[in-house]
C-alpha positions in Angstrom: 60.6 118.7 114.5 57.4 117.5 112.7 59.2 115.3 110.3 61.5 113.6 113.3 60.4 110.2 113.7 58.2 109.6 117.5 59.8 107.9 120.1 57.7 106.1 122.4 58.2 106.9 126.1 60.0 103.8 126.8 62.3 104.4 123.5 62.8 108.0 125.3 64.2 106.5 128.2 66.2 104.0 126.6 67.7 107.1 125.1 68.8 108.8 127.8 69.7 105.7 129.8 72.2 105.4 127.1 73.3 109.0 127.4 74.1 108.1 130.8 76.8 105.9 129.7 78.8 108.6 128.1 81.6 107.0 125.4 81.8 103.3 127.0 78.6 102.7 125.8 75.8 100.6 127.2 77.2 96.8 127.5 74.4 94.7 125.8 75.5 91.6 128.4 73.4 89.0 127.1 70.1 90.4 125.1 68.3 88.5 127.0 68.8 90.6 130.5 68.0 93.8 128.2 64.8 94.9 128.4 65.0 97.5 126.6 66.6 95.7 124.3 63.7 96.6 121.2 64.3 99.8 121.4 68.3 100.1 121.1 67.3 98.2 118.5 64.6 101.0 117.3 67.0 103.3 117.9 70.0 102.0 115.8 67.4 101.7 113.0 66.7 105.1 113.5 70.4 106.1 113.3 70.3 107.5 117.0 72.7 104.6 118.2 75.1 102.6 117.2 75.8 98.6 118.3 79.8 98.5 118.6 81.3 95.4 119.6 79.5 94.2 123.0 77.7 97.7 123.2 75.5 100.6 122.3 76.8 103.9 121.9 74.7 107.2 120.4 75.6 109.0 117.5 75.7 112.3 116.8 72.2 111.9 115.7 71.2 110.8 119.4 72.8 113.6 121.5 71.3 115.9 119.0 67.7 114.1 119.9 68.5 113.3 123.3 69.0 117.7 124.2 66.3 118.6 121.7 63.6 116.2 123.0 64.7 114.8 126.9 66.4 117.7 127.9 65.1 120.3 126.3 68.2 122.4 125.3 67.1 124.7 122.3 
Protein backbone atom coordinates (compact mmCIF):
# COMPACT_ATOMS: atom_id res chain seq x y z
CA UNK A 1 0.00 0.00 0.00
CA UNK A 2 2.92 2.41 0.83
CA UNK A 3 4.50 2.14 -2.55
CA UNK A 4 0.89 2.60 -4.53
CA UNK A 5 0.99 5.85 -6.07
CA UNK A 6 -1.75 8.80 -4.12
CA UNK A 7 -4.69 9.68 -5.72
CA UNK A 8 -6.01 12.93 -4.99
CA UNK A 9 -9.64 13.07 -3.82
CA UNK A 10 -10.96 14.25 -7.09
CA UNK A 11 -8.78 11.44 -8.98
CA UNK A 12 -10.69 9.03 -6.23
CA UNK A 13 -13.85 10.00 -7.52
CA UNK A 14 -13.13 9.96 -11.01
CA UNK A 15 -12.32 6.39 -10.12
CA UNK A 16 -15.30 5.27 -9.01
CA UNK A 17 -17.41 7.38 -11.28
CA UNK A 18 -15.89 5.21 -13.83
CA UNK A 19 -16.59 2.07 -11.85
CA UNK A 20 -20.06 3.06 -12.19
CA UNK A 21 -20.00 2.56 -15.82
CA UNK A 22 -19.32 -1.07 -15.58
CA UNK A 23 -17.80 -2.57 -19.27
CA UNK A 24 -19.36 0.38 -21.56
CA UNK A 25 -17.03 2.52 -20.22
CA UNK A 26 -17.27 6.19 -19.54
CA UNK A 27 -18.06 8.04 -23.08
CA UNK A 28 -15.32 10.94 -23.22
CA UNK A 29 -18.09 13.09 -25.41
CA UNK A 30 -16.09 15.97 -26.26
CA UNK A 31 -13.06 16.57 -23.66
CA UNK A 32 -14.05 19.60 -23.35
CA UNK A 33 -17.54 18.75 -21.23
CA UNK A 34 -15.17 16.42 -19.03
CA UNK A 35 -14.13 17.81 -16.12
CA UNK A 36 -12.56 15.32 -14.79
CA UNK A 37 -11.06 14.97 -17.76
CA UNK A 38 -7.05 15.32 -15.97
CA UNK A 39 -7.50 12.75 -14.03
CA UNK A 40 -8.77 9.84 -16.50
CA UNK A 41 -5.94 11.07 -17.93
CA UNK A 42 -3.84 10.57 -14.49
CA UNK A 43 -5.32 7.54 -14.26
CA UNK A 44 -4.54 5.91 -17.64
CA UNK A 45 -0.99 7.02 -16.90
CA UNK A 46 -1.16 5.22 -13.93
CA UNK A 47 -2.42 2.06 -15.68
CA UNK A 48 -5.78 2.16 -13.71
CA UNK A 49 -7.78 2.98 -16.98
CA UNK A 50 -7.72 2.51 -20.25
CA UNK A 51 -8.93 5.22 -23.26
CA UNK A 52 -10.78 2.74 -25.83
CA UNK A 53 -12.17 4.20 -28.80
CA UNK A 54 -14.69 7.21 -27.61
CA UNK A 55 -14.25 5.95 -23.92
CA UNK A 56 -12.63 5.11 -20.65
CA UNK A 57 -12.69 1.82 -19.21
CA UNK A 58 -10.61 0.50 -15.89
CA UNK A 59 -8.27 -2.22 -15.90
CA UNK A 60 -7.74 -4.75 -13.79
CA UNK A 61 -5.40 -2.51 -12.16
CA UNK A 62 -8.40 -0.09 -11.31
CA UNK A 63 -11.02 -2.48 -9.79
CA UNK A 64 -8.13 -3.80 -7.81
CA UNK A 65 -7.58 0.01 -6.51
CA UNK A 66 -10.98 1.01 -6.69
CA UNK A 67 -12.07 -2.17 -3.71
CA UNK A 68 -8.80 -1.62 -1.94
CA UNK A 69 -8.97 2.14 -1.51
CA UNK A 70 -12.96 3.46 -2.33
CA UNK A 71 -14.55 0.63 -1.06
CA UNK A 72 -12.57 -0.80 1.23
CA UNK A 73 -12.91 -4.59 0.46
CA UNK A 74 -9.71 -6.30 2.01
Amino acid sequence: MWNDPYLETCCRSALHRLSLCDDRGRPDGTRAELKDARCLDRLEQLGFAVHVGDSYRMTEAGVARHDREIMKVA
